[in-house]
Structure formats: C-alpha cells, structure tokens
C-alpha positions, 0 to 999 in steps of 0.5 A: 577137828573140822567142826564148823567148816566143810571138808572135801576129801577124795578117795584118791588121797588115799592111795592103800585100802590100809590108808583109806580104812583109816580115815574111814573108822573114825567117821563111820563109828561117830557118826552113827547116821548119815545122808548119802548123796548122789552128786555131781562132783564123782570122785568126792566125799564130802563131809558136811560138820556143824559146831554142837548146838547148845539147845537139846533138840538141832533145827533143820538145817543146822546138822550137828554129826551127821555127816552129808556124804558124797557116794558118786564115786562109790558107784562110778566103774569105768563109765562115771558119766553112766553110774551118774546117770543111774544115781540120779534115775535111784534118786528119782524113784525115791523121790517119786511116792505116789503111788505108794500114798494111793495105796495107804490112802484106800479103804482098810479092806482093801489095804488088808486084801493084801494080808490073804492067806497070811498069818496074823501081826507085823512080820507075818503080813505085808499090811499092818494097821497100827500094829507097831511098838518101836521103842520096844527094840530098845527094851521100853515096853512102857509107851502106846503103839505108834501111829503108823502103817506099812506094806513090808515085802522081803525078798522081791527078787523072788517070783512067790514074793512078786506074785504077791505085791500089791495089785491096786493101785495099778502101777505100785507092783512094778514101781515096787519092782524096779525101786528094789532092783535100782538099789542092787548097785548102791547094795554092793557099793555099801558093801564095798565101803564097809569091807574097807573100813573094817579090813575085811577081805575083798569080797566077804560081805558081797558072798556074805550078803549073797542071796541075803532078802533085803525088805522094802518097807512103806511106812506111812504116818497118818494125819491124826489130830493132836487131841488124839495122840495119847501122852508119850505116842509117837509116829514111831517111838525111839529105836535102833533099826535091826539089821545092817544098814538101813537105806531111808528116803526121806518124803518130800512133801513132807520131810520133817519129824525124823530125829537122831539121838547123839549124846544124849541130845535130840538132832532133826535130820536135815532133808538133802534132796537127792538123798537117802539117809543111812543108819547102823543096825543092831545086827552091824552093831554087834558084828563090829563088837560095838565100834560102830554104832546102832542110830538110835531114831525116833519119828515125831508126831508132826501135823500132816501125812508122812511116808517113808520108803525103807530098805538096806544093804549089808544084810547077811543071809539067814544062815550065815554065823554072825561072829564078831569081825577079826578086827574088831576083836578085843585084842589078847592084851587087853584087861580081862584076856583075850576075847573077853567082852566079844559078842558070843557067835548068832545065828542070822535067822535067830537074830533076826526073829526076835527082833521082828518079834519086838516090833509087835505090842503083844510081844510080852504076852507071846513070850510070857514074860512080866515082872522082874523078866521084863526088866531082863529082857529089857537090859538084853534088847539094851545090850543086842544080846537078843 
C-alpha cells in the first residue's frame, strides 16, 4: 500500500519499541537497499515509493523499492540542532573525493608502495590492481575480473593500521582518519535501529559489535574504452556484500552505474545528495535467518572514471558465535519441528574468511576445487552456507 505517493511517518507515532518494530520489519526485509538521508526535517522518516516499472532495467530517478529514508532523528540526543550539524559535515566528508582520485590517479608503483611488507592478493594488501571477482560472492565463477581498484583498511581506530595509511598524496591519511571516525555516530544510530526491528535487547548489538574492525574501502573504476572490455566484464559483477550493513557514498561527479536486483529486474540507484546508500550483507542476512535480505548489486561499465567510498555498520566482532537472532527463529510449530531450516551457529572470523577469500579470481585453484565441487560450492556461496 502506498506505491506511488510519498509517505511521512514520525518515529513519535509509535510510542512502544513493540509498535515501532512492527512497522520497521515489514520495510527492512523488502526493501533490501536504501538511501539514508540526512535531512532537515528531524523527527521524520521519510519513505519515498515508486509504482514498479514495466521495463526490466529503472532510469534514475524513478526508484522502484528503494526506499529514501530520513535518519536525522536517529541521530538526534538531546541537541537536535548539533546532531544536524554533525550529519551534514558526515555528508560533506563523503562528498568530498579528492584526494582519493589523486591517490588512484598516481603511478602502479606508487600505488603498490602501500603494499610493503604485505602478502599478496585482495584481503592480504591494502592496494589492489585488478584483482577482484564479485560475481563470485554469488557463486559465479564464469565471468572476467572486474575492472576496478581499491585501497582497503580495517581497523583504523588502531595506531599499526594508522601507521600504515597511505602517505601521498599529503592529506588522505588524515582525511581517511577522520571520515572513519565521523561515521561512529551513524554506526550506533544503525545498531539502534536494527536492535528495534529485531526485538533484541537494548544494546546487544552495541556490545556485539564493540571493538568489531569496520574496513573502509576506496573502490575506483578506471575510464577503460569500450573495445577493451571483454564480453560479460563489469566494473563490479552481480554480488551480495559480506558482512552487516554496508554504508556507500555514491561519487558525485560520477553517480551512475550502480544497480539493485529486485525480482528479478535490474533498478539504477537513484543518486540523492547528501546521502549514502545502505544494503544488507550476507553475514546479516543469515543472522536474521533470511528475513532480511542480502542486496544483490552490480556496477556497470559506464564511460568515465568512478569512486566509491565503502564502510559499514552492525559488524560483529571476529569472535562473537553468529547464531540466528531469537526472533527470527523458525518457530517450534512449524513444518519440519522446531529450529529445522535455521542456519547452524559460524564463527565470525570463519565467516568472515571465506568471503574475502571469494573476491580473488584464483580462489578456485587456492581451495583445489574444479568440476562437480564448484557446482557445490557455488550452491553453498548461494545459500551463505559459507
């Protein structure tokens, strides 16, 4: 109900947590991305709803499910008119890219300088050159590594991780620095948010998530001419994201190109300014047991360069049991008896792992699978029984 019109709803209208999880499940799950914004009117969530279009593929600016989501209020406390004040300067470090294009635009050897005294492939270094397969973290092992770079750091709160950040061009450490430590607010804000929809108790995923090495990631696509793209490439091939809530900011100069797979039809993610777009990841995917679920996202070869600034929030630390969330349990009555079809306990760290391990286009020959294996582990990756 309420395809086609705008929908504002306050977070006052629901006075219990019991009221305002219900209304929160039955967006989170069908939605599956949105754009979070920072606007004026705290207080507000806004929904923005489009009637399904009847092409396959969505223009920009006709969003079709995915939602435009007002979080000022999350972030209010007691000063509204300062947690205003700290979304916008958020939104203008996103914004604001560079920097970062100076760092992708030097030379490979000075790119891979900060590779020194690291091992070798994506997870193992910060910089990598074209060294990424995303269709792979949906089990497709058929298409060409995408074309793309990224500088990827986990952990910045850590002085050995800071230490390490790059050094040229002057400047992005500390702008890398302080874009991290801007998004601790959103971080809890999201944690809050998810703690209510699911009926968790106040502040389990804030001592969950404690101490949990949230990466931030420049991922930047190259101008490559269209006669050197090999058939099926892509700047980033169909996907689901590995881990909570992925937080993206959009480029700027250069929005376009970033679609969402919603039954079965391909929708362009609208670019809202002072925004960042939000998409499920398999780890909270299968912590809800499937309820709410992973975005499945691709990056098409537009003409022009490209950057992406990635983080997230709602990332358990390496240690923490993932075992399906209490409400999100297969209840005893249903067919098959109680807990039948719940996703069996993970290690964080293990799960973890084998995702990053995914992106790599050798991560095949590195586990020594071929023939009927792969068709398994394709169905595993599938299902995030892995």
């Amino acid at each position: 109900q309420g395809l086609g019109r705008e929908v504002d709803l306050s977070f006052a209208d629901f006075p219990s947590p019991r009221a305002r999880s219900m209304f929160l499940r039955p967006w989170l799950p069908c939605s599956r991305a949105c754009v979070a914004r920072y606007g004026a009117a705290a207080g507000a969530a806004r929904l923005q709803l489009r009637r399904k279009s009847t092409s396959g593929s969505v223009a920009l600016g006709q969003t079709w499910r995915i939602a435009a989501v007002d979080i000022s209020a999350l972030l209010r406390r007691d000063d509204a008119s300062g947690s205003r004040q700290a979304a916008k300067q958020l939104s203008d470090a996103f914004a604001d890219t560079g920097l970062a294009y100076q760092f992708f635009e030097q030379g490979l050897d000075a790119k891979n300088a900060v590779n020194d005294g690291h091992g070798e492939g994506y997870g193992e270094k910060p910089y990598c050159y074209l060294e990424e397969n995303g269709a792979q973290l949906l089990g497709d092992f058929s298409r060409p590594t995408d074309i793309v770079e990224s500088l990827t750091y986990r952990g910045l709160s850590e002085l050995e991780v800071q230490a390490q950040l790059p050094q040229s061009p002057a400047g992005l450490k500390e702008e890398m620095m302080e874009f991290n430590d801007s998004l601790a607010e959103m971080r809890r804000a999201l944690e809050k948010t998810c703690e209510l929809a699911l009926g968790l108790e106040d502040g389990f995923l804030g001592a969950t998530c404690l101490g949990g090495q949230e990466s931030l990631r420049l991922a930047y696509y190259p101008n490559v001419p269209a006669s050197h793209i090999l058939d099926g490439q892509m700047r980033y091939g169909a996907h689901v994201d590995s881990f909570g809530l992925t937080v993206l900011s959009l480029d700027p100069a250069s929005p376009g190109g970033l679609q969402v797979n919603i039954d079965n039809a391909w929708v362009d993610v609208p670019f809202v300014e002072g925004s960042v777009v939000l998409n499920v990841g398999a780890l909270l995917s299968r912590w809800t047991n499937g309820r709410w679920q992973a975005s499945v996202h691709r990056v098409l070869c537009n003409p022009g360069a490209r950057l992406s600034i990635v983080s997230g929030a709602v990332r358990p630390r390496d240690d923490v049991l993932i075992e399906v969330f209490p409400s999100c349990r297969q209840p005893a009555g249903a067919p098959g008896g109680e807990g039948r079809g719940d996703f069996p306990p993970v290690l964080a760290s293990d799960f973890y792992a084998e995702r990053v391990a995914m992106h790599r286009p050798s991560y095949l020959q590195e586990r020594g699978l071929s023939g009927q294996s792969v068709q398994q582990i394709s169905d595993d990756i599938r299902n995030y029984r892995i």
